[in-house]
PDB file of N, CA, C and O in Angstrom:
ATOM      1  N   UNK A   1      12.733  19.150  20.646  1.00  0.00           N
ATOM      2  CA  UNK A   1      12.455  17.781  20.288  1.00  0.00           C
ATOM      3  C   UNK A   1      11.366  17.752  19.209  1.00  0.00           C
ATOM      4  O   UNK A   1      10.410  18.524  19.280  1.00  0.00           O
ATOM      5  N   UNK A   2      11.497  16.894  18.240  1.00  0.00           N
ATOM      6  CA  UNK A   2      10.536  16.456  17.074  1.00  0.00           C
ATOM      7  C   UNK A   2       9.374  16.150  17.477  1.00  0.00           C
ATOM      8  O   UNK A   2       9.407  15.229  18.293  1.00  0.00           O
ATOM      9  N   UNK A   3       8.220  16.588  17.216  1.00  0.00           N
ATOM     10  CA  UNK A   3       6.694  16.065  17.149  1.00  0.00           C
ATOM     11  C   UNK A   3       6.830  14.329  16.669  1.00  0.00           C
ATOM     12  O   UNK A   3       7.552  13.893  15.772  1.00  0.00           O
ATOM     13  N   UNK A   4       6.030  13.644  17.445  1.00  0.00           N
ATOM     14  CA  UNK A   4       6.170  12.020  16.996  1.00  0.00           C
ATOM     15  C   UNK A   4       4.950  11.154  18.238  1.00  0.00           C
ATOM     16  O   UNK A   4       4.391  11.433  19.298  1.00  0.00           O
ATOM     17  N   UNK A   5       5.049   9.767  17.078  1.00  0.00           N
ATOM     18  CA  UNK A   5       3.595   9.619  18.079  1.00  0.00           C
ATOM     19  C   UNK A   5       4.268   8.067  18.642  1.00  0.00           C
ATOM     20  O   UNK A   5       5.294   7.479  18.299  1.00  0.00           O
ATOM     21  N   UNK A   6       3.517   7.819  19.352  1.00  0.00           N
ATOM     22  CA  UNK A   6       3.849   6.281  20.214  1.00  0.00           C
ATOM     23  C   UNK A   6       2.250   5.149  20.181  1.00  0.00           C
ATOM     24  O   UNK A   6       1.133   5.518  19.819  1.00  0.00           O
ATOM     25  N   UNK A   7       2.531   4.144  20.539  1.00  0.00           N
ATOM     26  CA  UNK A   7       1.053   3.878  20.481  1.00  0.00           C
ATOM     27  C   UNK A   7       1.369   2.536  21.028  1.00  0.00           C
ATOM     28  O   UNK A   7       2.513   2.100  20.906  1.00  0.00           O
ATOM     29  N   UNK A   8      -0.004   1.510  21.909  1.00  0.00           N
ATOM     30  CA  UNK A   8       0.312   0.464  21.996  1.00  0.00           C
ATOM     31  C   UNK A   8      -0.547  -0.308  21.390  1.00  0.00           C
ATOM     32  O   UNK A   8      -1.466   0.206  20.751  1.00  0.00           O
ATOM     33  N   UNK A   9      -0.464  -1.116  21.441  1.00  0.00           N
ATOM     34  CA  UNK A   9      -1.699  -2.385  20.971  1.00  0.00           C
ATOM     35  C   UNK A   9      -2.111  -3.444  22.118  1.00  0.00           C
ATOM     36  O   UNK A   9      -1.248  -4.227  22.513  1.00  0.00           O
ATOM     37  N   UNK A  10      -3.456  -3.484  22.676  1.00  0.00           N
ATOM     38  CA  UNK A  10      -3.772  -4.619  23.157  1.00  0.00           C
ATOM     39  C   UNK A  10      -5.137  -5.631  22.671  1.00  0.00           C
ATOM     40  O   UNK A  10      -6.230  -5.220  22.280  1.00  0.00           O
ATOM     41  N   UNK A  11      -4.755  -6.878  22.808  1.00  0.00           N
ATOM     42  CA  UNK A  11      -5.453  -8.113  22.303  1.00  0.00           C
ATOM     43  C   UNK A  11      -6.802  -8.493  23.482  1.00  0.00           C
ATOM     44  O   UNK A  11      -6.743  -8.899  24.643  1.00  0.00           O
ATOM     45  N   UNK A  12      -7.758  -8.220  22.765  1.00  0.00           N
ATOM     46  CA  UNK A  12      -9.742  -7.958  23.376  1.00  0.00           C
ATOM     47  C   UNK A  12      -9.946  -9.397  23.832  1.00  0.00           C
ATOM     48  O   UNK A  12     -10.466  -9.629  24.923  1.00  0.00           O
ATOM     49  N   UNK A  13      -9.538 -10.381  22.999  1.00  0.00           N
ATOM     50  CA  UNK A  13     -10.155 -11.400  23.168  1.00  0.00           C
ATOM     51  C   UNK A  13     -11.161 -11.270  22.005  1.00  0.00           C
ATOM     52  O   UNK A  13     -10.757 -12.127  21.220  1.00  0.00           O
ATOM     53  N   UNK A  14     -11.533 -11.069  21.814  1.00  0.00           N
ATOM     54  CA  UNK A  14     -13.002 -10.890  21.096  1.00  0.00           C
ATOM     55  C   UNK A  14     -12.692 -11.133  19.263  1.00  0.00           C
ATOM     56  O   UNK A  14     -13.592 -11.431  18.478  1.00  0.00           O
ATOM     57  N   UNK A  15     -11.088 -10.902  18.827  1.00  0.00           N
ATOM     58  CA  UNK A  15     -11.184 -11.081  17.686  1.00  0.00           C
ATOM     59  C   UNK A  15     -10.586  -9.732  17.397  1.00  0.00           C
ATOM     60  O   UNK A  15      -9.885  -9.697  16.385  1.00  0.00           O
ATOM     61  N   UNK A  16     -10.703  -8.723  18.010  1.00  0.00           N
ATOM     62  CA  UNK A  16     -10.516  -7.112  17.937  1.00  0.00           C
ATOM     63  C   UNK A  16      -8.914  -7.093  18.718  1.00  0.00           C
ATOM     64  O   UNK A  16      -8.576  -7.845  19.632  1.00  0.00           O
ATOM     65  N   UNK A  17      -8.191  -6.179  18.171  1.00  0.00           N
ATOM     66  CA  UNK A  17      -6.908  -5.155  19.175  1.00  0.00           C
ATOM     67  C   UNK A  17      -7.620  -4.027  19.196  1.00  0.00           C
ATOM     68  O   UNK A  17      -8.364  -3.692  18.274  1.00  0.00           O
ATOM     69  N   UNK A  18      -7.389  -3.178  20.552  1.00  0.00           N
ATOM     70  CA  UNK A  18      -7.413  -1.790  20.763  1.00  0.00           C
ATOM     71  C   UNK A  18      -5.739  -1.438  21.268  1.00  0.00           C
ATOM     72  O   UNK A  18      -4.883  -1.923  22.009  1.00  0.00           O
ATOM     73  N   UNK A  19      -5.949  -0.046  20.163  1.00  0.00           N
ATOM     74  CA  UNK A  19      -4.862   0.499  19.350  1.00  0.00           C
ATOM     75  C   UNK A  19      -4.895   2.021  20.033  1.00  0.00           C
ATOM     76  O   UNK A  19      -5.498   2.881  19.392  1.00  0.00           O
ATOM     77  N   UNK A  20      -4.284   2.395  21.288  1.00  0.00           N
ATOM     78  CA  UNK A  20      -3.928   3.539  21.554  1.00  0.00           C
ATOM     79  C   UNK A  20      -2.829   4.392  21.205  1.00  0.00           C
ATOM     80  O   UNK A  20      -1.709   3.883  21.162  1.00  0.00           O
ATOM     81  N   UNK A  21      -2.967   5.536  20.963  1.00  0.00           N
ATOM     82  CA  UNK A  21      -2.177   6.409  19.631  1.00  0.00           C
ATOM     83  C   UNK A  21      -2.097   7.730  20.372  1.00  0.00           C
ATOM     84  O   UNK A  21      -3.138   8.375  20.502  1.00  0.00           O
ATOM     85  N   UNK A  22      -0.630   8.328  21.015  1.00  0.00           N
ATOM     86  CA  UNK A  22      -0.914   9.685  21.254  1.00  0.00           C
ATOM     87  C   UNK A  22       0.330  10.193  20.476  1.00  0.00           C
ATOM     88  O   UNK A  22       1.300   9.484  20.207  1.00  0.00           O
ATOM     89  N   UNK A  23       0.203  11.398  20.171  1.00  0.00           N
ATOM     90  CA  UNK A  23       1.374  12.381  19.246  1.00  0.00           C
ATOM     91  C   UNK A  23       1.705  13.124  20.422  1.00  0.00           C
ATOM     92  O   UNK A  23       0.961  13.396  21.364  1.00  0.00           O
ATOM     93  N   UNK A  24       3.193  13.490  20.219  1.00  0.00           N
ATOM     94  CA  UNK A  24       4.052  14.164  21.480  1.00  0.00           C
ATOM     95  C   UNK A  24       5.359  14.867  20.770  1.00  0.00           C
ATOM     96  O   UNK A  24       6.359  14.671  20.078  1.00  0.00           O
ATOM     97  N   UNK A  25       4.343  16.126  21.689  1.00  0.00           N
ATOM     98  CA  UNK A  25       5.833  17.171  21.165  1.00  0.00           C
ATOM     99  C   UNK A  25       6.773  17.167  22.211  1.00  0.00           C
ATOM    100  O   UNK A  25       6.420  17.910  23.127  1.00  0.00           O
ATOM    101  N   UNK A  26       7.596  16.726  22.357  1.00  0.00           N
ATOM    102  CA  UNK A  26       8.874  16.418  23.504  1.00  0.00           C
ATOM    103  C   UNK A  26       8.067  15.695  24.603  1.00  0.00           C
ATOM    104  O   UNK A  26       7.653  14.582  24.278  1.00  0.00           O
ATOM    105  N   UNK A  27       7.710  16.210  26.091  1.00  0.00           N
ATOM    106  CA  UNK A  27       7.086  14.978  27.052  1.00  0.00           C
ATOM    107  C   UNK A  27       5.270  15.981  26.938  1.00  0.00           C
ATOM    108  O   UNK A  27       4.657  15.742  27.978  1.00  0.00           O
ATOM    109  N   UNK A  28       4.727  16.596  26.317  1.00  0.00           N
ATOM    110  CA  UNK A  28       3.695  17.374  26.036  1.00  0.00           C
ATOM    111  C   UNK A  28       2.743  16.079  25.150  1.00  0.00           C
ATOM    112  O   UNK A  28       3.217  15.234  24.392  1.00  0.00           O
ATOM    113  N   UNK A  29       1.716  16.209  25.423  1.00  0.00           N
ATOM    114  CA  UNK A  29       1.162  15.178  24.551  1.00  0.00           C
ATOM    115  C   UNK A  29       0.164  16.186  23.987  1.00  0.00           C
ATOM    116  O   UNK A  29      -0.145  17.157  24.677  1.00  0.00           O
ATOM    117  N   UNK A  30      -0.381  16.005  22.717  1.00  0.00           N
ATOM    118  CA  UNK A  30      -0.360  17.393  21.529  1.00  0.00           C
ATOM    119  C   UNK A  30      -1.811  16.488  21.218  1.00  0.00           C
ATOM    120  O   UNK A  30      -2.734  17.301  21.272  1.00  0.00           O
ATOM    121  N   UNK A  31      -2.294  15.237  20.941  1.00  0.00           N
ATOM    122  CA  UNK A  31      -3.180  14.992  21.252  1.00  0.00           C
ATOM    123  C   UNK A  31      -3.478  12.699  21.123  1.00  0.00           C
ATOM    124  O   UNK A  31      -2.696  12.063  20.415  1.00  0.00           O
ATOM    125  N   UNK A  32      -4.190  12.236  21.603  1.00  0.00           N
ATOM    126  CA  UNK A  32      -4.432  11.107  21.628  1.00  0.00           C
ATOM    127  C   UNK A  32      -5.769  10.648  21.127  1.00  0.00           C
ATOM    128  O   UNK A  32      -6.725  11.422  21.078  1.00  0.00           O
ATOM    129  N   UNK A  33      -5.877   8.790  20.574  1.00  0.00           N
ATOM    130  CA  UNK A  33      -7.102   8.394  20.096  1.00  0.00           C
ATOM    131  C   UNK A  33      -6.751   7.155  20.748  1.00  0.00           C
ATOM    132  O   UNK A  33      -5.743   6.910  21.410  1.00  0.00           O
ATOM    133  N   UNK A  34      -7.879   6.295  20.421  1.00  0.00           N
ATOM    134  CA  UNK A  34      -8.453   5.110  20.773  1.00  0.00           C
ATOM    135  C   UNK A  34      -8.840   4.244  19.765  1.00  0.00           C
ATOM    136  O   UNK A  34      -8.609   5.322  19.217  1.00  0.00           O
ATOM    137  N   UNK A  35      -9.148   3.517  19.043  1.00  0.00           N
ATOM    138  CA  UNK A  35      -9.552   2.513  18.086  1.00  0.00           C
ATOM    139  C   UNK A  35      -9.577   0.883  18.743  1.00  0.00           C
ATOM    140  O   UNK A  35      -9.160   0.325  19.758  1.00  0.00           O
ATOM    141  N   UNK A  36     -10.302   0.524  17.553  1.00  0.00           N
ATOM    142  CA  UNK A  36     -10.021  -1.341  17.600  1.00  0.00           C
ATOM    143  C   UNK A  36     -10.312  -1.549  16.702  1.00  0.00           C
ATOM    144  O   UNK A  36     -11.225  -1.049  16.045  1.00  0.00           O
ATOM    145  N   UNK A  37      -9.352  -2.624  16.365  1.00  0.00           N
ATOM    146  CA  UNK A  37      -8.795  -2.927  14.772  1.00  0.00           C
ATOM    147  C   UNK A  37      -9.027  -5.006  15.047  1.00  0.00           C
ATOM    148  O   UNK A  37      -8.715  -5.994  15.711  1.00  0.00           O
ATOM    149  N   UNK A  38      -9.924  -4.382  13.746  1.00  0.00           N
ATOM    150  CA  UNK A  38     -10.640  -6.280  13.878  1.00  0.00           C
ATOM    151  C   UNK A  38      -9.758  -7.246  12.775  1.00  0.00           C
ATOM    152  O   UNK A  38      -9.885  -7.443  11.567  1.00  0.00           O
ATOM    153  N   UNK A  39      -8.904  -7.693  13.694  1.00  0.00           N
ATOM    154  CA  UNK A  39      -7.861  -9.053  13.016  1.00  0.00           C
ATOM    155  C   UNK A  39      -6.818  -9.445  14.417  1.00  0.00           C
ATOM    156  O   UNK A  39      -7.180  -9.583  15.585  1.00  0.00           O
ATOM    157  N   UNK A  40      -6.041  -9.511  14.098  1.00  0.00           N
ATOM    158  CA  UNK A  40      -3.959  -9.691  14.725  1.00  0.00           C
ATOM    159  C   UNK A  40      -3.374  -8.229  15.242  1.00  0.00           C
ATOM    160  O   UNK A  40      -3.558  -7.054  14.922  1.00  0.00           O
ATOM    161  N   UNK A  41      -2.731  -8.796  16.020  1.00  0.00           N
ATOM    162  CA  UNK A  41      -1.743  -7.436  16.290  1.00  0.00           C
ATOM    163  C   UNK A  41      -0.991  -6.995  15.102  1.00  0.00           C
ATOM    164  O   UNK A  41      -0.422  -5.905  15.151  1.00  0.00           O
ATOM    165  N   UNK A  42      -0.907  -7.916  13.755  1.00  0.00           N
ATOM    166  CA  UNK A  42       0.112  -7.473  13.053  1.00  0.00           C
ATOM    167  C   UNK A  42      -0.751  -6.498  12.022  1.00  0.00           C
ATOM    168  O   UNK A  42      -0.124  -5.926  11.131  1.00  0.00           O
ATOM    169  N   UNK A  43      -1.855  -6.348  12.111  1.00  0.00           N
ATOM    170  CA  UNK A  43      -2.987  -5.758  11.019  1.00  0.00           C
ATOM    171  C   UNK A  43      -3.210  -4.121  12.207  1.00  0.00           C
ATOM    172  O   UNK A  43      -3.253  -3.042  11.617  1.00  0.00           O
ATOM    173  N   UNK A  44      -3.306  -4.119  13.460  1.00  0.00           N
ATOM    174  CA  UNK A  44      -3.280  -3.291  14.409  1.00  0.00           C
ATOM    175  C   UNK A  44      -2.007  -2.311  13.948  1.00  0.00           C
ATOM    176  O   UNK A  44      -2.040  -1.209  13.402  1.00  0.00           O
ATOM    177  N   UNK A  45      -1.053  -2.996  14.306  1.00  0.00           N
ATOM    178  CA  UNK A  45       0.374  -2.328  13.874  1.00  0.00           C
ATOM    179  C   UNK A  45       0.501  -1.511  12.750  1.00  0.00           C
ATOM    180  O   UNK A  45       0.925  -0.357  12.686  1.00  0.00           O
ATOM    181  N   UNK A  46      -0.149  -2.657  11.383  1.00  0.00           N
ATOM    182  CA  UNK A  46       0.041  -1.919   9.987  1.00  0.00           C
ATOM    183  C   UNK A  46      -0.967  -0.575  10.060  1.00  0.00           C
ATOM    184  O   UNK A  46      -0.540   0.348   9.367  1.00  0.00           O
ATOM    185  N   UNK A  47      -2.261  -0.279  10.788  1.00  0.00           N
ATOM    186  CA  UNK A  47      -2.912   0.459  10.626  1.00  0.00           C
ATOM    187  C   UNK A  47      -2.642   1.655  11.273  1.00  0.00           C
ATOM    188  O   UNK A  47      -3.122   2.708  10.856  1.00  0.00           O
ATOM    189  N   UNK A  48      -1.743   1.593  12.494  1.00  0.00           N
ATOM    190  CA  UNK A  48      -1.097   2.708  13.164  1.00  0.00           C
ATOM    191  C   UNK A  48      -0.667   4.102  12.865  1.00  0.00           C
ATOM    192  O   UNK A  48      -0.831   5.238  13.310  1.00  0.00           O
ATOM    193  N   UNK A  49       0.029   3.421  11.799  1.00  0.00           N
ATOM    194  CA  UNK A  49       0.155   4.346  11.038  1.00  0.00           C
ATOM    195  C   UNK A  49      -0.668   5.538  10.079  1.00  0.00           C
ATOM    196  O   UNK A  49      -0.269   6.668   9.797  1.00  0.00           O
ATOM    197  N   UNK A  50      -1.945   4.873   9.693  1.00  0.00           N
ATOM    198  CA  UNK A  50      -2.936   5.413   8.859  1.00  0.00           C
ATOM    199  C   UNK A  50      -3.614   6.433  10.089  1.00  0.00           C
ATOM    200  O   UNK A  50      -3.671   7.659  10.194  1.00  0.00           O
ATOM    201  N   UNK A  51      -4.103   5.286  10.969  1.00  0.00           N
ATOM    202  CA  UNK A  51      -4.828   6.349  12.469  1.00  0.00           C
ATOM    203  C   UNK A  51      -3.792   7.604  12.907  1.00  0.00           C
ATOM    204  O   UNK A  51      -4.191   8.682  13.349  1.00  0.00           O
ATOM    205  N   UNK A  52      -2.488   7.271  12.710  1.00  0.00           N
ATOM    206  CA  UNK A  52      -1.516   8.374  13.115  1.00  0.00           C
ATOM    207  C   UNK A  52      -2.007   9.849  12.345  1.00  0.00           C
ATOM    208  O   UNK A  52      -2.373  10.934  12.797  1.00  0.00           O
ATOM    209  N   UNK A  53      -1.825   9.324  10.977  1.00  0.00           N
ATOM    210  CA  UNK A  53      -2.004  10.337  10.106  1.00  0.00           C
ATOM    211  C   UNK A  53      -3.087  11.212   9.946  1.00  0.00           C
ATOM    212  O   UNK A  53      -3.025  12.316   9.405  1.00  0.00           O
ATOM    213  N   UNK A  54      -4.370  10.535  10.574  1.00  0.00           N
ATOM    214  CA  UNK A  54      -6.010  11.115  10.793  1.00  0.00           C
ATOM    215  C   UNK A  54      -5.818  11.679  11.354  1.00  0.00           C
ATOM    216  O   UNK A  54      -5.942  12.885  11.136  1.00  0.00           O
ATOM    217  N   UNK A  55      -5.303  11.097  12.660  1.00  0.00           N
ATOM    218  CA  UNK A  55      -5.293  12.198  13.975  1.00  0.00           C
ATOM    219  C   UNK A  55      -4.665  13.236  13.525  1.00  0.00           C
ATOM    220  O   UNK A  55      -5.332  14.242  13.766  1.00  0.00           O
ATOM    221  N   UNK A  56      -3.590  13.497  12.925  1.00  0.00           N
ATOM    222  CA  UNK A  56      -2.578  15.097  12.961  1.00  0.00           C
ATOM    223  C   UNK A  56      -3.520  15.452  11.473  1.00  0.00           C
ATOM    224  O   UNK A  56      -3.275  16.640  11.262  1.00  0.00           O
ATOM    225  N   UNK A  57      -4.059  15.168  10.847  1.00  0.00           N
ATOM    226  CA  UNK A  57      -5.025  15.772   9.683  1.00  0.00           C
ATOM    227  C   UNK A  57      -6.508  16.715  10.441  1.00  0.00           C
ATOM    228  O   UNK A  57      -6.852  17.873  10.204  1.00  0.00           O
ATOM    229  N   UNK A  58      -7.062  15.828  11.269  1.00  0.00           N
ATOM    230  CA  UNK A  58      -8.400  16.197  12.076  1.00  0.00           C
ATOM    231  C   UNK A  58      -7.947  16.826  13.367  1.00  0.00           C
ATOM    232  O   UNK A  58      -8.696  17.084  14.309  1.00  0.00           O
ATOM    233  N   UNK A  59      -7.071  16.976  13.335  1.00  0.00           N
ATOM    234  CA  UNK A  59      -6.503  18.297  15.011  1.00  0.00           C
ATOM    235  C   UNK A  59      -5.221  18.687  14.810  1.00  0.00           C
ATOM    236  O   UNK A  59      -4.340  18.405  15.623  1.00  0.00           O
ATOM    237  N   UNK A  60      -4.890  19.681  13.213  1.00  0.00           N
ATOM    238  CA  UNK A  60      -4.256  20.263  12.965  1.00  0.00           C
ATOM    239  C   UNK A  60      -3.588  21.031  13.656  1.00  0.00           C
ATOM    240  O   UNK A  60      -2.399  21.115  13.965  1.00  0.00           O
ATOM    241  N   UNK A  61      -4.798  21.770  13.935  1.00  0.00           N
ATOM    242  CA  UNK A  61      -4.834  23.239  14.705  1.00  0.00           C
ATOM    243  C   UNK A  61      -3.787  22.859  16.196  1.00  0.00           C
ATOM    244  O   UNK A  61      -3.175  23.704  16.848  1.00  0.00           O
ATOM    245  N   UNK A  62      -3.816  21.405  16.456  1.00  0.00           N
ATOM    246  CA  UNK A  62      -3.194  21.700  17.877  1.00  0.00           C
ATOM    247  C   UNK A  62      -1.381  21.198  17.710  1.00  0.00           C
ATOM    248  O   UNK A  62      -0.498  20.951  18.531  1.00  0.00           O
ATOM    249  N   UNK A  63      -1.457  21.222  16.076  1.00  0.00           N
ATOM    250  CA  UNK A  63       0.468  20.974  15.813  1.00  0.00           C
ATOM    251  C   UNK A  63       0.978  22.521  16.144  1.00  0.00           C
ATOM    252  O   UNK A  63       0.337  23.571  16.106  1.00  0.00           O
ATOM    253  N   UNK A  64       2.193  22.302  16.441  1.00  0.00           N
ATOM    254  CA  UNK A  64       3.106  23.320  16.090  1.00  0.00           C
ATOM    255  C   UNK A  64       3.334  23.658  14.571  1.00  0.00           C
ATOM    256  O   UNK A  64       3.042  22.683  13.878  1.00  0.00           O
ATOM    257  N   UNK A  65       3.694  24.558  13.964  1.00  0.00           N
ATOM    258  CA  UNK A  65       3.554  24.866  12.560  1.00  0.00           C
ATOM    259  C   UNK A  65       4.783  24.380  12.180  1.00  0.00           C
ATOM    260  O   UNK A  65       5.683  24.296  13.016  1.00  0.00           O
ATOM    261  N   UNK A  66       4.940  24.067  11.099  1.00  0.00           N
ATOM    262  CA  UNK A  66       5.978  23.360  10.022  1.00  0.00           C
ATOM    263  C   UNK A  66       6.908  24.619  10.190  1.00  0.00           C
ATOM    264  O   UNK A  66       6.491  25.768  10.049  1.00  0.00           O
ATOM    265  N   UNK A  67       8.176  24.304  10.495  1.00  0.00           N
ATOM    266  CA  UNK A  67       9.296  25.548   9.829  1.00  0.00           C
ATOM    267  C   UNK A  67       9.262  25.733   8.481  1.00  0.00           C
ATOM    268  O   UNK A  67       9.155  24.883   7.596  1.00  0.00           O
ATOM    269  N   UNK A  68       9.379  27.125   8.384  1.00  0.00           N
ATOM    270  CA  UNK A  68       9.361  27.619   6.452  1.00  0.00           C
ATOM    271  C   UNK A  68      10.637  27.114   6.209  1.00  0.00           C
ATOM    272  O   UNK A  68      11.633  27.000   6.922  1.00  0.00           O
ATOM    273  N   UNK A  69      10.349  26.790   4.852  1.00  0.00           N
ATOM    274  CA  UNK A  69      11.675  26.007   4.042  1.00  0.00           C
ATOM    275  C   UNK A  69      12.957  27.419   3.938  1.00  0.00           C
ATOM    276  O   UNK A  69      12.620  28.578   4.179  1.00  0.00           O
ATOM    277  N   UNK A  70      13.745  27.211   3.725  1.00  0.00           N
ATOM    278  CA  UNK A  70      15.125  27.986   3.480  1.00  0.00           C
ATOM    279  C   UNK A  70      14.769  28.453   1.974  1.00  0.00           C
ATOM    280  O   UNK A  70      14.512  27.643   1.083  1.00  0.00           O
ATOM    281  N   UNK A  71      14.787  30.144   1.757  1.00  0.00           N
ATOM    282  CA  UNK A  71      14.854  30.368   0.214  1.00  0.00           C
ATOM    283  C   UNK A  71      16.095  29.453  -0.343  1.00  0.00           C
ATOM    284  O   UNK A  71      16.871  28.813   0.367  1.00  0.00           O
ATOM    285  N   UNK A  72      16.110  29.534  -1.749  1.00  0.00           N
ATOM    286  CA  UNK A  72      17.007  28.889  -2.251  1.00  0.00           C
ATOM    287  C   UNK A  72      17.766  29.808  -3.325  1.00  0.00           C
ATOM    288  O   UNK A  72      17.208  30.360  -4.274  1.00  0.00           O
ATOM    289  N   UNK A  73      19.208  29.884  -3.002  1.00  0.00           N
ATOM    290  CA  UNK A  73      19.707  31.132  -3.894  1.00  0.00           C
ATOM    291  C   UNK A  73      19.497  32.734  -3.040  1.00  0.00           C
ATOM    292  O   UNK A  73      19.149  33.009  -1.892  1.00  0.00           O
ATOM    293  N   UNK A  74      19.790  33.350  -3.908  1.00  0.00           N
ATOM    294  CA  UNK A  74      19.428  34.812  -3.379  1.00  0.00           C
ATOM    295  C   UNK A  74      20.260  35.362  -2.193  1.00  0.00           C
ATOM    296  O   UNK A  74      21.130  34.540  -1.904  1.00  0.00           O
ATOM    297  N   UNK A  75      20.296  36.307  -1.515  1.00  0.00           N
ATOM    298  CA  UNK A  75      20.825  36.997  -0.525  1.00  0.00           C
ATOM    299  C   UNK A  75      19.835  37.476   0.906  1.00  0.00           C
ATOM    300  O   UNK A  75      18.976  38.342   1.075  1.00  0.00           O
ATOM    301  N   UNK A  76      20.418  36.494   1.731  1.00  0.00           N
ATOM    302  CA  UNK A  76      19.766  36.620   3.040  1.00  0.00           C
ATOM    303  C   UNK A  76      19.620  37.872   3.876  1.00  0.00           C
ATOM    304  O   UNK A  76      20.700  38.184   4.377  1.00  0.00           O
ATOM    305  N   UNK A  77      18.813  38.537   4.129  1.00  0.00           N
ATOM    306  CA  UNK A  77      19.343  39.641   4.845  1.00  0.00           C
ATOM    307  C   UNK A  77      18.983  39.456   6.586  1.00  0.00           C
ATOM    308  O   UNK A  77      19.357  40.312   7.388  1.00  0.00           O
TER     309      UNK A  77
END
């Protein structure tokens, strides 16, 4: 199964969403964050994505490694 993240959003009251974010390699969870994002759920949502991308930038080390690309041309041995 593909590495991929899930996340929810809940509304503080306060003016703030907190924006939970974990990445999952099949049912393994590879790692999770926490935030609060000061506007709407719909500004929470758009930012999900950005927090997604921190997280797998700042805890590299705990991805599985990228498959090497396929040479291109040449003879496989």
């Amino acid at each position: 199964m593909a590495v991929a993240y899930s996340y929810s959003v809940q509304d503080m009251g306060d003016g703030t969403i907190r924006l939970s974010l974990q990445w999952l390699d099949g049912s393994t969870e590879i790692v999770s964050g926490v935030t609060h994002v000061k506007g709407d759920m719909a500004a929470a949502e758009a930012y999900a994505r950005v927090f997604a991308e921190d997280l797998r930038r700042n805890f590299a080390e705990r991805f599985p490694p990228e498959p090497s690309p396929m040479p291109e041309g040449g003879v496989m041995l």
